[in-house]
C-alpha positions in Angstrom: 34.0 -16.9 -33.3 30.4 -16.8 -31.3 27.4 -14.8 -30.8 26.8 -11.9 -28.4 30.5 -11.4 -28.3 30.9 -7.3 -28.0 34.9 -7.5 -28.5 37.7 -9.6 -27.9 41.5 -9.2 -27.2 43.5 -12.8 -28.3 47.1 -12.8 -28.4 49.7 -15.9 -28.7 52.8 -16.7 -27.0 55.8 -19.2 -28.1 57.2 -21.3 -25.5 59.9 -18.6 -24.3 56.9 -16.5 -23.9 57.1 -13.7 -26.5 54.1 -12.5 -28.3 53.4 -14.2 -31.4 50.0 -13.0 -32.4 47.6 -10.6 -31.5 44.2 -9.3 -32.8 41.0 -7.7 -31.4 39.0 -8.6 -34.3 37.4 -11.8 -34.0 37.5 -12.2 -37.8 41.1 -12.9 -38.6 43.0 -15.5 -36.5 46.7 -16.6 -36.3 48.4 -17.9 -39.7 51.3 -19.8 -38.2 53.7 -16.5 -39.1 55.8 -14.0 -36.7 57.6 -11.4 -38.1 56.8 -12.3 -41.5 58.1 -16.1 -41.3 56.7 -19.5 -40.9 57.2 -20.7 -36.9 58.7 -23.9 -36.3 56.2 -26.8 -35.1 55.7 -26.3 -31.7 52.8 -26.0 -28.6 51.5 -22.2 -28.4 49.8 -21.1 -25.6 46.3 -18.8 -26.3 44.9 -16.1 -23.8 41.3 -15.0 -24.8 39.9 -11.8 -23.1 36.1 -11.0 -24.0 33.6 -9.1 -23.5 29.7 -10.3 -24.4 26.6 -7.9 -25.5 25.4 -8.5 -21.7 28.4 -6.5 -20.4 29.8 -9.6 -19.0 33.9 -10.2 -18.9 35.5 -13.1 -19.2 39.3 -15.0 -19.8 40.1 -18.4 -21.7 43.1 -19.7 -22.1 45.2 -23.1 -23.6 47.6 -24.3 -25.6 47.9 -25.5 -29.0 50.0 -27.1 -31.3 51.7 -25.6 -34.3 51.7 -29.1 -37.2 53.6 -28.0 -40.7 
């Protein structure tokens, strides 16, 4: 979450590279499920497209990893 942030698009990917997660609103984040099921431990990679009150753009991206 952060200020001045007009909209985001945030999506996570397993490590085959499928979609595991996605969301536009900044308020609700990834839970650890797909398809209704707990994901194995693992490293997920993020992508973070935003969009700030300024009209500026901008792209992050990383991994993170998945601890049950």
């Amino acid at each position: 979450q952060g200020y001045n942030i007009n909209a985001i698009h945030f999506e996570v990917y397993n490590k085959y590279g499928e979609r595991v997660f996605e969301s536009t609103d900044q308020n609700i984040g990834w839970d650890g499920y797909f398809r209704n099921k707990e994901e194995n431990p693992g490293v997920f990679t993020w992508v973070l497209d935003y969009n700030l009150d300024d009209g500026s753009t901008g792209r992050l991206s990383g991994n993170t990893t998945l601890i049950r």
